[in-house]
FITI-451560 format. One record per residue (C-alpha): x, y, z. Coordinates in Angstrom, 1 decimal, always signed. Layout:
+--------+--------+--------+
:      x :      y :      z :
+--------+--------+--------+
:      X :      Y :      Z :
...
+--------+--------+--------+
***
This chain:
+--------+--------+--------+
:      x :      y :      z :
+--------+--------+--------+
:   +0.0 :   +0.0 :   +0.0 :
:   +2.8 :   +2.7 :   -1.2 :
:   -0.2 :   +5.2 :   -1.7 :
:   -2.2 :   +4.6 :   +1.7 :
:   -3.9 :   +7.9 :   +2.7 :
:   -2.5 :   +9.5 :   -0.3 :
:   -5.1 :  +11.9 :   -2.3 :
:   -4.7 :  +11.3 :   -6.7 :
:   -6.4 :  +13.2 :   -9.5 :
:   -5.7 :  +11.3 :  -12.6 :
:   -6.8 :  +13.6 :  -16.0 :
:   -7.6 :  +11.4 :  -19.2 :
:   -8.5 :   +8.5 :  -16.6 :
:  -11.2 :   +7.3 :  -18.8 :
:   -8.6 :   +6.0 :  -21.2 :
:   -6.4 :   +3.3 :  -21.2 :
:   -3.6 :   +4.3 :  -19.9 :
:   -5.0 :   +6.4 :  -17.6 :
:   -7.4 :   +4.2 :  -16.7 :
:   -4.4 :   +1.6 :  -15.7 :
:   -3.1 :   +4.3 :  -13.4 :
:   -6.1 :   +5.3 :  -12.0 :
:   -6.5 :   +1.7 :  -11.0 :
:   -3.1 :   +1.2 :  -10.0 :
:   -3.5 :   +3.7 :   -7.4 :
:   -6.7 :   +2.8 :   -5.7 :
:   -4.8 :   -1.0 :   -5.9 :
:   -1.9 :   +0.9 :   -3.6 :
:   -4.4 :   +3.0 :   -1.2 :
:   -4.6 :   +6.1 :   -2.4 :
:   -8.2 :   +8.0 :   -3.0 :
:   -9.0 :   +8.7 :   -6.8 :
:  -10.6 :  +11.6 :   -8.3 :
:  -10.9 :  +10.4 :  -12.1 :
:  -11.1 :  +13.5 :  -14.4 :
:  -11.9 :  +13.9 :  -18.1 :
:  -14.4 :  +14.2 :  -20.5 :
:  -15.7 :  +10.8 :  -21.5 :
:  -18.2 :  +10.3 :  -18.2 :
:  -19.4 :   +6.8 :  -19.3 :
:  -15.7 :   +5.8 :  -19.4 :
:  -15.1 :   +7.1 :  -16.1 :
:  -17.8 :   +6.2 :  -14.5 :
:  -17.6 :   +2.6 :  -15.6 :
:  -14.0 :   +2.8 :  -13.8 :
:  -15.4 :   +4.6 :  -10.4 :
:  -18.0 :   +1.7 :  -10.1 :
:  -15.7 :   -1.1 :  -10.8 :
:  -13.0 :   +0.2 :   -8.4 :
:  -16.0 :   +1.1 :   -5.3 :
:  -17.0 :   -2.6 :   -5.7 :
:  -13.3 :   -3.6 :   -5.1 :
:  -13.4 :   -1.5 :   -2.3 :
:  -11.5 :   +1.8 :   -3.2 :
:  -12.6 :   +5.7 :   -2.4 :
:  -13.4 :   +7.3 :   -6.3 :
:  -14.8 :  +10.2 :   -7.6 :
:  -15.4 :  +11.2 :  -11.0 :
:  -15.9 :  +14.5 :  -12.4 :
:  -16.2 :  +16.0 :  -16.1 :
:  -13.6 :  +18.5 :  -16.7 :
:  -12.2 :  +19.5 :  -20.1 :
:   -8.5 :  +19.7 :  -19.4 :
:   -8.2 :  +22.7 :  -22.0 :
:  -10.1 :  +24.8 :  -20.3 :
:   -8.2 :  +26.7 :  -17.2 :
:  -10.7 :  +27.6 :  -15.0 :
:  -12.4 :  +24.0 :  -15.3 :
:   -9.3 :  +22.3 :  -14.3 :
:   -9.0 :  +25.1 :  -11.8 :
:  -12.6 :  +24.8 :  -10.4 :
:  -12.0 :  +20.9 :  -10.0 :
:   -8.8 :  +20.9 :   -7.8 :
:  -10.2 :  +23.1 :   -5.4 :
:  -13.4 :  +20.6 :   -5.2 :
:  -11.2 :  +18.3 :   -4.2 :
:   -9.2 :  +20.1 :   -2.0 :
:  -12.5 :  +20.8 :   -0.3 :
:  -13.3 :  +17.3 :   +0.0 :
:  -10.6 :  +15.4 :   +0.6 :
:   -8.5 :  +18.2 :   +2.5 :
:   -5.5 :  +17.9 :   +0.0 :
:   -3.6 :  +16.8 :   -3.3 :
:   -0.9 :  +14.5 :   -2.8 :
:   -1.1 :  +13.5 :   -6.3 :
:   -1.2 :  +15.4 :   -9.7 :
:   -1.6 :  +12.8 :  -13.1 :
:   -1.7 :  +13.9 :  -16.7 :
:   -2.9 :  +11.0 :  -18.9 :
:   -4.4 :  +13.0 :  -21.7 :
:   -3.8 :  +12.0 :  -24.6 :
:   -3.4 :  +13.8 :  -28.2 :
:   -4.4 :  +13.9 :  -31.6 :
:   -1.2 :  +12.7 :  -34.0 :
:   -0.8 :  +12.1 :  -37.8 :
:   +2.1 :   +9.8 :  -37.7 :
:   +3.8 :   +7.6 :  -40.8 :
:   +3.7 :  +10.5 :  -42.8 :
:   +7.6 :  +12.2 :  -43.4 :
:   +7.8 :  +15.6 :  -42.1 :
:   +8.7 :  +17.1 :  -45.7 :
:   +5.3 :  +15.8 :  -46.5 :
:   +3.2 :  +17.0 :  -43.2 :
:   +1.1 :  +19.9 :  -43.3 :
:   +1.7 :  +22.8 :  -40.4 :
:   -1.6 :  +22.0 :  -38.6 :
:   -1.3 :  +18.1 :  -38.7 :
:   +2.7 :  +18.8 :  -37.3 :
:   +1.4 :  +21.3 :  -34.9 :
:   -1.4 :  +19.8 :  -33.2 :
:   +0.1 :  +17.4 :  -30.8 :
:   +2.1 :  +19.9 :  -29.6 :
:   -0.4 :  +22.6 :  -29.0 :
:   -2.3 :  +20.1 :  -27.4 :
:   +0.0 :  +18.4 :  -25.4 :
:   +1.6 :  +21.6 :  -24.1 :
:   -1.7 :  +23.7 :  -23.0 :
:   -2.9 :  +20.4 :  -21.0 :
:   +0.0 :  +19.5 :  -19.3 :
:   +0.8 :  +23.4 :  -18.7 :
:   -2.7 :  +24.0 :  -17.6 :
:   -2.5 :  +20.5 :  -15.2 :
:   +0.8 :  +21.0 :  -14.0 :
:   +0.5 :  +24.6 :  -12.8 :
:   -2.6 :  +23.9 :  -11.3 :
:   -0.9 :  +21.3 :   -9.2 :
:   +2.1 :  +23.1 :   -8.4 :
:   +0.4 :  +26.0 :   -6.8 :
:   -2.1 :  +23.7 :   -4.7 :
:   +0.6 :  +21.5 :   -3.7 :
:   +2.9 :  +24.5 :   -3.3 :
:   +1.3 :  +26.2 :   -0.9 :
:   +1.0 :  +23.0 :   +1.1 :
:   +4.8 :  +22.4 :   +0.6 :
:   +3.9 :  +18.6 :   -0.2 :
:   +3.3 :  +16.5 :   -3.9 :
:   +3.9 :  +14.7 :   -6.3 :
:   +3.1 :  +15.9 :  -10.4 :
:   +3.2 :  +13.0 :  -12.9 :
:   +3.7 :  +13.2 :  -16.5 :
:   +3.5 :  +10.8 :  -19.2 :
:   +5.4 :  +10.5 :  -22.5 :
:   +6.6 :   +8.0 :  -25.0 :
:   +9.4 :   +6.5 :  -26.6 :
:   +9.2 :   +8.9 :  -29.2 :
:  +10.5 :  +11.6 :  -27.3 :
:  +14.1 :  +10.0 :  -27.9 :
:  +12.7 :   +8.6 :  -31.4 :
:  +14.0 :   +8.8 :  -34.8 :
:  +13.7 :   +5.5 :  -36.0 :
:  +10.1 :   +6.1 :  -37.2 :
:   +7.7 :   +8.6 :  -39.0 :
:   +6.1 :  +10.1 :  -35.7 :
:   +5.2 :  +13.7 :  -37.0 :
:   +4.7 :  +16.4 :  -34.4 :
:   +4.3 :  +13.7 :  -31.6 :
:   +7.5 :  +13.4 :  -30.8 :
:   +8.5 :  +16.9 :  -30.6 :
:   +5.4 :  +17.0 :  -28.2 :
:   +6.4 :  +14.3 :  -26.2 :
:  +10.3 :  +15.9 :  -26.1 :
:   +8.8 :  +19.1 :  -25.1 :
:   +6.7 :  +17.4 :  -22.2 :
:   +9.6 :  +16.0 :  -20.8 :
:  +11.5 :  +19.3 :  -20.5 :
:   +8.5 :  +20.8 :  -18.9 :
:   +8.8 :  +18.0 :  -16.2 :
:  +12.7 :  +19.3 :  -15.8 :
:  +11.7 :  +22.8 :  -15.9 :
:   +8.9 :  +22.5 :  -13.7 :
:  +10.3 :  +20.6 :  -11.3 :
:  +13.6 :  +22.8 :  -11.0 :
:  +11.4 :  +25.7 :  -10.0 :
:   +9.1 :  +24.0 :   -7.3 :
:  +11.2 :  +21.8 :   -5.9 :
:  +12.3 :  +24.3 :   -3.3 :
:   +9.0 :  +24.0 :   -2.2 :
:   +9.1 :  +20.2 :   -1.4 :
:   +7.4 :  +19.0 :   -4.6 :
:   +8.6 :  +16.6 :   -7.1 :
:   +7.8 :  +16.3 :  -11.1 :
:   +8.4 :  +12.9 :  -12.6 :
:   +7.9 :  +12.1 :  -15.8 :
:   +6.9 :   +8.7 :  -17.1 :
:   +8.2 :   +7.0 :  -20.5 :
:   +6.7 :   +4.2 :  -22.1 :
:   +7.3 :   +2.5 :  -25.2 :
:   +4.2 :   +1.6 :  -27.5 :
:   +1.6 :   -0.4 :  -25.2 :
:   -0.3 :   -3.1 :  -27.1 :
:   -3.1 :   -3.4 :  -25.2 :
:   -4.1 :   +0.4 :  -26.0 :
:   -4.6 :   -0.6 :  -29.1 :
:   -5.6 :   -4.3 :  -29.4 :
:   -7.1 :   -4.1 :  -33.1 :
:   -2.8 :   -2.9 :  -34.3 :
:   -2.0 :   -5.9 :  -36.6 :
:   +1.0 :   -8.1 :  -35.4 :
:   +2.9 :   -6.7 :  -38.8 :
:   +2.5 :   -3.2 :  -37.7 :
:   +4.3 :   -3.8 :  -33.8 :
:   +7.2 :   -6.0 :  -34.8 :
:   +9.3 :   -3.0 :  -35.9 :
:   +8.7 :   -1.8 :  -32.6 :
:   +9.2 :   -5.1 :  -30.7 :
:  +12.5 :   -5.7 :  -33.2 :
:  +14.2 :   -2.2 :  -31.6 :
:  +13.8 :   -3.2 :  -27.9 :
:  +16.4 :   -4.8 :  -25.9 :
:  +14.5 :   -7.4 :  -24.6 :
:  +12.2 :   -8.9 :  -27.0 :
:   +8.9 :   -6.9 :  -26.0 :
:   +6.7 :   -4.0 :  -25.6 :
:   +5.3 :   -2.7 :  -21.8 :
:   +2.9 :   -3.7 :  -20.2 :
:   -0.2 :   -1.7 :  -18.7 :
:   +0.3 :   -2.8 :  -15.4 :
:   +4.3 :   -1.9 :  -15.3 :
:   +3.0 :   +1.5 :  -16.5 :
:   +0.5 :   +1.8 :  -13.4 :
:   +3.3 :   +0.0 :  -11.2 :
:   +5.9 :   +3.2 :  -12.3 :
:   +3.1 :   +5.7 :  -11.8 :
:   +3.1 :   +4.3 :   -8.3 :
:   +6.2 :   +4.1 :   -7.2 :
:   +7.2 :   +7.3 :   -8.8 :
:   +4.3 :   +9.3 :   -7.1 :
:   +5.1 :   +7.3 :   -3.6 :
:   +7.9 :   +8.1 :   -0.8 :
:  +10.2 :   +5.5 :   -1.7 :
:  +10.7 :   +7.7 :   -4.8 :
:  +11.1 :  +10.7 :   -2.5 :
:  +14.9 :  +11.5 :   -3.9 :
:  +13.9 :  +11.6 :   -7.5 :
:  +12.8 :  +14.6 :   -9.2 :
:  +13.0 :  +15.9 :  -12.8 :
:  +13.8 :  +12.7 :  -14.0 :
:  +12.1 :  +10.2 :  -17.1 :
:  +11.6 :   +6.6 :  -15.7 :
:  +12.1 :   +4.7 :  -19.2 :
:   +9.4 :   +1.9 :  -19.6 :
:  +10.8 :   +2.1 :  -23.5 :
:  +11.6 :   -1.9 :  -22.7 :
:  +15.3 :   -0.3 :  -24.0 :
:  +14.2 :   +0.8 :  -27.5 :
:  +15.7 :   +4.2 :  -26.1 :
:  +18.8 :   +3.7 :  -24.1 :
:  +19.8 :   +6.6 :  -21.5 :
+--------+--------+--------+
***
């Protein structure tokens, strides 16, 4: 129970990989408050998890919109006293296996707009609650394309490079104030997209180290140990779930 007592917002936790996290931290004792905009999805998770036993809340917040993501984190503040926990698992809109001679501006751009303004808007939030509490924890979450080159990945990888410099950034400024910003890396995860023909990953699998892509549950087991104490001396850092595609 690395997260007993601990208070989590997890944004995008209607999705898949946020959905793995969101579980991953009820699984370790911490309280959840799922945000995002698909409320069947979350609320599908909130009702599984309270049958396993675990404290969730969901709430509909567009992650775009400042004063939404604003409004939310003081609702929880209100309820459960605190944020221990900040995760973005938003995800972004990406035209990839295209070269980037042949991309238009708006197809490059748009992962990047997008993935900046949400994590910006997320991560500020969170670092003026948790701030002023001098206590926290902000997770991001990238991908192996940050560090790619190998494939045709468009403006998502400069998006994913540029969300890992926030978490550097970010975490440089606030952690005088006893909070820490760890990113999270994974490679491609097959069981976010199940219907990805077997042709289509082996490039991917071919380029790792050790045979294989991640797994959803090592991604929620890194989101936990990275947002618990026993990761208490890291900060500013990318824990690489690339299965060593990328090598630091």
């Amino acid at each position: 129970m690395l997260l007993e007592d601990k208070v989590a917002i997890v944004y995008g936790a209607g999705g898949s990989m946020g959905g793995a996290i969101t579980r991953a931290f009820a699984d370790a004792g911490a309280s959840v408050f799922l945000a995002g905009r698909n409320v069947r999805a979350l609320e599908t998770i909130v009702e599984e998890m309270r049958r396993a036993g675990s404290t969730t809340e969901s709430a509909e917040v567009d992650v775009d919109n400042p004063g939404a993501v604003a409004r939310h984190a003081e609702q929880v503040v209100a309820s459960a006293g605190r944020i221990d926990i900040s995760c973005n698992a938003v995800g972004m809109d990406a035209v990839q296996s295209v070269p980037l001679a042949e991309l238009s501006l708006d197809d490059f751009m748009t992962p990047i707009d997008q993935a900046m303004r949400r994590h910006f808007i997320t991560t500020t939030v969170a670092a003026r609650q948790m701030s002023a509490q001098s206590f926290g924890v902000i997770v991001t979450l990238t991908a192996s394309s940050a560090r790619e080159w190998r494939h045709l990945m468009g403006g998502f990888s400069i998006a994913c490079g540029a969300i890992e410099t926030l978490t550097r950034t970010l975490a440089a400024e606030i952690g005088k104030h006893g909070v820490r910003v760890v990113c999270i890396r994974p490679n491609f995860t097959p069981e976010t997209s199940p219907d990805v023909p077997a042709e289509a990953i082996r490039p991917l699998v071919e380029d790792t180290l050790i045979g294989r892509l991640p797994l959803l549950a090592e991604v929620g087991a890194a989101a936990v140990f990275a947002a618990s104490d026993r990761a208490g001396a890291t900060t500013g850092a990318v824990l690489n779930l690339t299965c060593g595609a990328i090598v630091d």
